[in-house]
Structure formats: C-alpha cells, structure tokens
C-alpha positions in Angstrom: 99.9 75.1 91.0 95.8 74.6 91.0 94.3 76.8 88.5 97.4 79.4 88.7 97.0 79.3 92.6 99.1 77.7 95.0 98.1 75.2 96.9 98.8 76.2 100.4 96.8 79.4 99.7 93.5 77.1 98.9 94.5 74.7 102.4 94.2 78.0 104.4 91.3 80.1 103.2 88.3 81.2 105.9 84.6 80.3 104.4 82.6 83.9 103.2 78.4 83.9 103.7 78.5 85.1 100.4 79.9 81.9 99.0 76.7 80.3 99.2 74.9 82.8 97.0 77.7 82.4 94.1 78.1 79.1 93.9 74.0 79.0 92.8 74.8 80.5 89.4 77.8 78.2 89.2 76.6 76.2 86.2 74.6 78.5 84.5 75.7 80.7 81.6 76.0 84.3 83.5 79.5 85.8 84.0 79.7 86.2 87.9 80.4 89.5 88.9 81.9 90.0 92.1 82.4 93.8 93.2 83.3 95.4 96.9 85.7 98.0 98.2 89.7 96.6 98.0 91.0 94.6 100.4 87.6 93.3 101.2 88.5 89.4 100.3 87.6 89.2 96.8 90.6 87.4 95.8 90.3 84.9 98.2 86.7 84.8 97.5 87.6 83.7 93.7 89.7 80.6 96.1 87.0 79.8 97.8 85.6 79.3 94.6 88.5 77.6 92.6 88.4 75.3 95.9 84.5 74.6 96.0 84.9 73.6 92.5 87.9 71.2 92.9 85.3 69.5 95.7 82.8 68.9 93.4 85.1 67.3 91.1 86.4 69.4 88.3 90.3 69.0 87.5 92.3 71.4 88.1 93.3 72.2 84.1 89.5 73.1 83.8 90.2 76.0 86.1 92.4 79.1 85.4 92.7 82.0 87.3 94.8 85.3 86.1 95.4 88.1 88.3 94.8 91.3 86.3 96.8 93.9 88.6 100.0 92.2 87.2 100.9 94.0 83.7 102.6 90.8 82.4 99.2 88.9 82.9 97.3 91.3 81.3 98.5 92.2 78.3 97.1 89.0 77.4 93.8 90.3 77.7 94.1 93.3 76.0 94.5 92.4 72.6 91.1 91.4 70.1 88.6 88.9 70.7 90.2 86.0 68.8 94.0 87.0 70.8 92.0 86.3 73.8 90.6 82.9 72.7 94.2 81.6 71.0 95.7 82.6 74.5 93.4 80.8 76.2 93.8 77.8 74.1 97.5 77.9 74.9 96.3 77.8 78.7 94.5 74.6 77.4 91.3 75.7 77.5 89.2 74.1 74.8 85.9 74.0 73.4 84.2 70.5 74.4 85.4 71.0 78.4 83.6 72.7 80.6 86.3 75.4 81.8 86.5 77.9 84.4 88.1 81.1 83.7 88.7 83.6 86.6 89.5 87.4 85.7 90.4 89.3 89.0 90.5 93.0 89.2 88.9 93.3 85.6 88.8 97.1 86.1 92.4 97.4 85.1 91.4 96.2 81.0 90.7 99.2 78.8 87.6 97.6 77.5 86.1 93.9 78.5 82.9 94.2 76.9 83.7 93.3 73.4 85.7 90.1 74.5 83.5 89.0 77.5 80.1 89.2 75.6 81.8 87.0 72.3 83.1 84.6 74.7 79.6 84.3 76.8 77.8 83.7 73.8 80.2 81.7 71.4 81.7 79.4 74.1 79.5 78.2 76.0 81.6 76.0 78.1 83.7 79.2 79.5 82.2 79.8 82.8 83.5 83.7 83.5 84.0 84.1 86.9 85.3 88.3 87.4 86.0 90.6 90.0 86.3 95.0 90.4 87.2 97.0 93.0 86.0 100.1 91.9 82.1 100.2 90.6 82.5 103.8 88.6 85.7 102.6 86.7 83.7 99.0 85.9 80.5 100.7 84.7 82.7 102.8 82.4 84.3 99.7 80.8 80.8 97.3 81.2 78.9 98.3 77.8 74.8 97.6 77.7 76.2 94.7 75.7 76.7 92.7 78.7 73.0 93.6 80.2 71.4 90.0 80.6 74.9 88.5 80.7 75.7 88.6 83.8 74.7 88.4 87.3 76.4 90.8 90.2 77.3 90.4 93.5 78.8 92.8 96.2 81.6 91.4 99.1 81.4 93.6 102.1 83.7 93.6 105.2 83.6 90.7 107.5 80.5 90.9 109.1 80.1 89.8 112.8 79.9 86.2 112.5 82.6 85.7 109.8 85.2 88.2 112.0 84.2 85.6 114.7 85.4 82.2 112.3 88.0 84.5 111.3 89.0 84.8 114.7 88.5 80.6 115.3 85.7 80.9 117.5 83.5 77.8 118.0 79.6 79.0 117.6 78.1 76.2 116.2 75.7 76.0 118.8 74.6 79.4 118.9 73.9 79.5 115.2 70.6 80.9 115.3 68.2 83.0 113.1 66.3 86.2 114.1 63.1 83.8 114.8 65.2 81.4 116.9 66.5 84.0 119.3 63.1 85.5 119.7 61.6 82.2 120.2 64.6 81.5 123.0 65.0 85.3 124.1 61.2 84.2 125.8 63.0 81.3 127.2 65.4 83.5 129.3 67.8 82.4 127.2 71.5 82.8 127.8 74.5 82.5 125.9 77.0 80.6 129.2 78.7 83.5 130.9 82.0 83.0 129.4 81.0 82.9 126.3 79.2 86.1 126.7 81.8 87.7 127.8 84.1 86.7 124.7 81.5 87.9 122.6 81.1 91.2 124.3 84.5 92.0 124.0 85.3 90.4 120.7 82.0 92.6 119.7 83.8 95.6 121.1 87.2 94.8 119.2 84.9 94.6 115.8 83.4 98.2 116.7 86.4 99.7 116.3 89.1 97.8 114.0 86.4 96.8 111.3 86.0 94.0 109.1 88.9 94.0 106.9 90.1 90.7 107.1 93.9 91.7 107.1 93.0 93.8 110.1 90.8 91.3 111.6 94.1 88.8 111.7 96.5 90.6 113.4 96.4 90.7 117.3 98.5 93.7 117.6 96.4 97.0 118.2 99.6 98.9 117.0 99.9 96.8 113.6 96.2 97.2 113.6 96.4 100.9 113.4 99.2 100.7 110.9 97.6 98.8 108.2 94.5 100.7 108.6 96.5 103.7 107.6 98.6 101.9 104.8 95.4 101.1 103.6 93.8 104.7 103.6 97.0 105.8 102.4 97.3 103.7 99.6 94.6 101.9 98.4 91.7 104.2 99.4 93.6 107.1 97.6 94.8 104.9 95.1 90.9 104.7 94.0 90.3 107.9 94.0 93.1 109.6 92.7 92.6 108.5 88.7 88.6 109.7 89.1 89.5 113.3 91.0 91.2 116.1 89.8 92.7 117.3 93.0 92.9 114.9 95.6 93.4 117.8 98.7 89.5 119.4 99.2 88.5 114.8 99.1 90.6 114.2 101.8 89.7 116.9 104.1 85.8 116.1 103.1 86.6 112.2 103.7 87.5 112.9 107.4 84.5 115.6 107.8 82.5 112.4 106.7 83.9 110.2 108.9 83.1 111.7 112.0 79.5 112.9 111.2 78.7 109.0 109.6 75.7 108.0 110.5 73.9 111.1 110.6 71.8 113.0 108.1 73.9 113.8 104.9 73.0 117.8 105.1 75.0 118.7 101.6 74.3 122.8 102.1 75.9 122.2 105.9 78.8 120.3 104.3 79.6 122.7 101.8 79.5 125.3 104.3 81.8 123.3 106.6 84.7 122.5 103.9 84.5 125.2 101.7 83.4 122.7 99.0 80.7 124.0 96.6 77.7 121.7 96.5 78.0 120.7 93.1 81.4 119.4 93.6 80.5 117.7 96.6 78.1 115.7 94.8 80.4 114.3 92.7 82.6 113.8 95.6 80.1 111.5 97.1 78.7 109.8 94.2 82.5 108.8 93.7 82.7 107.5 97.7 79.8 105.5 97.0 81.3 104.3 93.7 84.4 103.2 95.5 82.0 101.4 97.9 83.3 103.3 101.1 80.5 104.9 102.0 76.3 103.9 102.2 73.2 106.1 101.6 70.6 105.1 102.7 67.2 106.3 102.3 64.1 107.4 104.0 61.5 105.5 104.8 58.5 108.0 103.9 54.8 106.7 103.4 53.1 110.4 104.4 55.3 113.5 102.9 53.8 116.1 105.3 54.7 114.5 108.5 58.2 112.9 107.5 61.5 113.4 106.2 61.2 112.6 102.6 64.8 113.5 100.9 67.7 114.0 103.5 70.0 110.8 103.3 71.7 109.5 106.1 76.0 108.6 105.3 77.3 105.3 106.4 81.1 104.0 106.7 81.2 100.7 104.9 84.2 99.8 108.0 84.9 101.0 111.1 88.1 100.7 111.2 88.9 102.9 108.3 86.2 105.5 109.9 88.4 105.6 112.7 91.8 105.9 110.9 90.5 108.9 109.2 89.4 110.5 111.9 92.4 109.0 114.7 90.6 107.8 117.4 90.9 103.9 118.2 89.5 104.7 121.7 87.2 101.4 123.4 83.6 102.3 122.5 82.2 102.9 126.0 85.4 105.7 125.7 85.4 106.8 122.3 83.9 110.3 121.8 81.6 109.1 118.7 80.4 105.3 120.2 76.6 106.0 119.4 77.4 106.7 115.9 80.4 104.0 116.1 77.6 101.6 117.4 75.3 102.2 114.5 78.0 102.3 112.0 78.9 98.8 113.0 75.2 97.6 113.1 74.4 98.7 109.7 77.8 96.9 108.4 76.0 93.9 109.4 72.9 94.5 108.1 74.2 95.9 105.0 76.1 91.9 104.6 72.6 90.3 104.8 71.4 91.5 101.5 68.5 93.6 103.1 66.6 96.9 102.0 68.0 99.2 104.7 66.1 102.7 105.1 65.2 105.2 108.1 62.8 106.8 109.4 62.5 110.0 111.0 59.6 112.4 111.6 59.4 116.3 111.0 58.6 116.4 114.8 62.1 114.6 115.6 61.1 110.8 116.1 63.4 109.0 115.0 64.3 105.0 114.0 67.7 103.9 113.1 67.0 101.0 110.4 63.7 100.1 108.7 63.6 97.0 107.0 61.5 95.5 104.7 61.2 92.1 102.9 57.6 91.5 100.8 55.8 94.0 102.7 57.2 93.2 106.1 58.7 96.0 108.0 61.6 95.6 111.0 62.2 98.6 113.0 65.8 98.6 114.7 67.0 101.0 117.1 70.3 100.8 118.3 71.3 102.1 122.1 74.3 102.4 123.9 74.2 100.7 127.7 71.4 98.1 128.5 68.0 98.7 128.0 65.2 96.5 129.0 61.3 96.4 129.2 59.5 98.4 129.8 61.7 101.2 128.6 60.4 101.6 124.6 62.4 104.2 122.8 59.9 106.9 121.7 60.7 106.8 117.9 60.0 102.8 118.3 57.0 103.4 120.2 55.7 106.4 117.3 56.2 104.0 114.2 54.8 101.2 116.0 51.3 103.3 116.5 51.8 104.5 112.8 53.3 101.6 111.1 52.6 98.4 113.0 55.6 96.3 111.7 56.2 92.9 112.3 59.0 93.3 114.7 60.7 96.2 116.3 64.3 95.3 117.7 66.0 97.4 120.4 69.6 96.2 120.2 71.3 97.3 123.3 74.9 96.4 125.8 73.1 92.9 127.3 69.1 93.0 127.8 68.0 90.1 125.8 64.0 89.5 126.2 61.1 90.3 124.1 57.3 91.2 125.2 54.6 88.9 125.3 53.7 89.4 122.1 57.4 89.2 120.4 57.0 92.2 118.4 59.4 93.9 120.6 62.6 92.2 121.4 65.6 94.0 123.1 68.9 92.1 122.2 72.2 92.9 122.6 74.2 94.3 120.0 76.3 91.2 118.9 73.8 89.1 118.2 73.1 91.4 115.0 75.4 88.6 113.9 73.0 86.2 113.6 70.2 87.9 112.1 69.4 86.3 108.5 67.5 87.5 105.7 65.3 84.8 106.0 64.3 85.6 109.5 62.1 88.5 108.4 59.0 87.3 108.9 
C-alpha cells in the first residue's frame, strides 16, 4: 500500500488539466478543496496527486489517504480535535515531517470545521488535501472559520481533449492554443484526413455519452447506456434525496430540464409546465446547481433597454446524463435536440477552462451563444450545426460585433476552419473547442 492506495491503481491513472492548477498550492498552508458532481474523477484526482508527490520525492509514510464514504474509516474523524490528532499519530504522522493528509468525500463528517481549522493552524506541517461531492451539504458543514484557509477548486467532466487521452489518442502535435489555430487556420491549415475524421467521430461519440470517465471507458454503447442510468438512478438521486422532501415533482422537473437545456430558464413557463409552484422550483434548482448538475449562466447586459438583463440560460454539466434523462442516445446529425446537444457539449468545454461564461441576447431577438471575457477582453461564440464558412456571419455575431467590437468572434461549426483577414472572425469546427485555453484570450 502507498499512502492507503494500492499501487496498481497509481501505475494506471489518466493525467486531469486540472492537476496543474492544484499542484501550485501544493506547499503552501491552504487546505485544497476539490469539489465536482460524483463520479467526475475526484478520487482519482487525489492519486494523481498522491502520485505527483511520490515523483517529487516525498515517502510514501508522509502520505495518507482515508476514504470517508467507508463508516469504519470515519468514525475516526468524528470524534474531538485532539481524537483526530492521536489517530493520526497512530497513522505515523508527526509533527517535525512534512505530511500529507487526504480526506475524500469530506461531506459525509457531521462537522469538519472545528478539526480542520485547529489542525491548519497548530500543525503546520499537515498539508490537508479534501474532496465533496455535494457543494450545499459542504457549505452546511464549512463554518466562516475556515474563510482564508483554504483554496477551492471544481473537477468537471472530461472535457474534449482529456476524453481524447482517455481514449489513447496521440495529439501531441496538434496541441494548440486558441492563437495558434487562428494563426494556422490563415495557413489553410489541416488536421491529415484521417485524423479528422477520428476526431469528428470521436467528437460525435463525446456529444452524446458525456464526459464521465466511467462512461468514457467502456466501448459498448449498450453498457454505455446502462451506467448512465445506474448513475442517474443512484448517485444523482442519492444527492438529492437527503436535501428534498419528496423526490417525485424533482424527477419529473429534472427531465423537463433536460430537454429544454440550453435555453432560457423561463421559471413562470416551468411552473406552468410541471405543476411546480415557482417558489419550490427555485429551491429545486438552487439544489441542481448545488449538486453541480446543472449551469446558469448569465447575461451579458451593458445597455438595459435594448437587452435581456435577468432571464438565465440552464446548462447540463454532461451530456450523457442529459440524454439518459431524457432517453435518446440518437447520433447528433439524428438526435431530435442536436443544436441544443451541440451547445451543451460546447459549454462543457468551456466551462473546464476556468472562463467567465455569459450570453447575450437582444430584446429584438439577436442572439450569441457564449460571451467571454478575460481583463476586459470579450470572445463571442456561436455554435452551428453543419458547416459554415465565410462569408456567411451569423446575424447575432454580426449585431454584437457593431455594438461590442470584441476581440474575437468564433463561429464553431461541422468542418469550416478559416478566419477573415483580419482574424477577429474565425469559423472552426466544433472539436477543436478542445484546444481552446484560458490563456488564449487575447
């Protein structure tokens, strides 16, 4: 055992983005925080951990990982501050080492404040390393005693490039950041043929099975489908049950949801709909968002009297659980929903990258899918089904463009990949979304 963990679980873990962020705060004081919807990887994202650390030298009795869920592990956790520490120091853990102590699924404690804050600030060579599935049930047990403590991250879903290494493609060479493919798309620059067609239909795979990394390892479409629905089943219920009282109007909302995602969040439509009363729906949806399986995202709204200023816009944080709800599994080009399926999956990726994701949308009925901005910068993304290539500009592009002027407005689309002159309109196909870094905003 390494740290609690077997060692042919560390020899055959897949490398997250997010690792690269974590691993800053690594020798600091903070207690890492790592939150995201279950199933999502972050248990193996604690390995990946455990296994960067053993890399960079630490022995593995400086690293101790317990596993929460498991009722014989935690009821060493639950007693007082000072049962915490003499368990620990039975687990070897001592004050003039540098240890690492990993707490995964810390929602399941009755109350980790009291313990984590004494051990952040009387031991300072405990590096706290936690993760929570459920953001609601962790704020309830994080006190304001922790605030400046810690420092928080979020795992999503595989995004497209890790569902590729996930899937042991090679793309080394076509590593390339939003500026590089502009730069190249000038170029006439192609990805070779049969590479574009893996990624075309590996993109199409992604659109509708998701990022769960369970999913995304199974071949099957048939075991596929049947995970995704032990999943909804079980662990998205399983969330939700202990913060509901009745579990029957959720469900039928949930699948209302998932077929209208990506479109405005009308709340006096949706009550109408399910027979829910808009006050209960709130908290139905403020829980969803808790659970982290579904997005709001905002408008983008500089002048009130021309745009829409309030109306949200609902987002699946997978696609693959969107379609289990709903039961279609159809190819996009067939699937009765593959605009919204098409965004859904766009957003997933953006919504990985760490960017400031609104829309905008005009009281006249322009519309653009994704605004982002980064230091005052502004990206305009539509997203279209089929190809589309100059000099086609989609209206709501070309009406925030003539308001707006942002930096760069994308068209993602089937295949077109090409920019204007100028490059601050580039039409790129939909899988290279992939590739798109925060740091490319420009």
């Amino acid at each position: 055992m390494i740290g609690g963990v077997e060692p042919e679980i560390l020899e055959n873990l897949r490398e997250r983005e997010l690792i690269g962020e974590i691993v800053k705060w690594i020798d600091t004081r903070e207690i890492i925080l790592i939150k995201g919807a279950r199933q999502v990887g972050k248990t193996s994202l604690l390995y990946l951990l455990i296994k960067y650390l053993m890399s960079n030298g630490f022995s593995p009795d400086k690293i101790h990982f317990y596993d929460l869920e498991d009722e014989f592990v935690r009821v060493s956790f639950e007693g007082s501050y000072g049962d915490v520490i003499r368990f620990l120091q039975t687990e070897g853990v001592d004050r003039k080492n540098r240890h690492f102590v990993f707490l995964d699924e810390i929602q399941y404690l009755e109350d980790p404040s009291p313990t984590l804050k004494l051990i952040h600030d009387h031991h300072p060579n405990i590096k706290l390393i936690v993760s929570g599935s459920s953001s609601l049930a962790i704020e309830k047990k994080w006190s304001q005693s922790l605030a400046g403590r810690f420092v928080e991250f979020q795992l999503h879903p595989l995004n497209f490039r890790e569902f590729l290494n996930f899937k042991d493609i090679d793309l080394r060479n076509y590593r390339l950041t939003l500026s590089e493919l502009i730069d190249k798309a000038n170029e006439r620059f192609r990805v070779p043929p049969a590479h574009e067609n893996l990624l075309k239909n590996l993109w199409r795979e992604y659109v509708i099975w998701g990022g769960l990394p369970g999913v995304v390892l199974l071949e099957n479409f048939t075991m596929k489908e049947r995970l995704l629905h032990s999943y909804i089943s079980s662990y998205v219920m399983k969330d939700i049950v202990g913060l509901l009282k009745s579990t029957t109007r959720f469900v039928k909302l949930l699948q209302l949801i998932a077929a209208q995602s990506s479109n405005l969040l009308n709340l006096n439509e949706l009550s109408r709909v399910s027979a829910i009363p808009r006050s209960t729906l709130e908290n139905y949806i403020s829980v969803l968002e808790a659970s982290f399986i579904v997005n709001l995202i905002r408008p983008f709204k500089r002048n009130p009297s021309t745009e829409i200023v309030k109306m949200p816009k609902i987002y699946f944080f997978d696609n693959g659980v969107r379609n289990g709800l709903i039961g279609i599994f159809s190819q996009p080009e067939a699937h009765p929903l593959s605009g919204q399926l098409m965004e859904n999956a766009i957003f997933t990726n953006l919504n990985t990258k760490g960017y400031r994701v609104n829309f905008w949308r005009s009281k006249s009925g322009q519309e653009v899918d994704f605004v982002l901005q980064k230091n005052g910068n502004l990206v305009a993304i539509e997203v279209k089904q089929g190809e589309v290539c100059p000099p086609h500009i989609p209206g709501g592009i070309r009406s925030f463009i003539k308001s707006y002027a942002p930096n760069i407005s994308i068209i993602f689309n089937d295949r077109c990949l090409t920019c204007m002159p100028d490059k601050r309109i580039c039409y790129l196909p939909h899988w290279t979304v992939g590739w798109i870094e925060k740091s490319s905003l420009r």
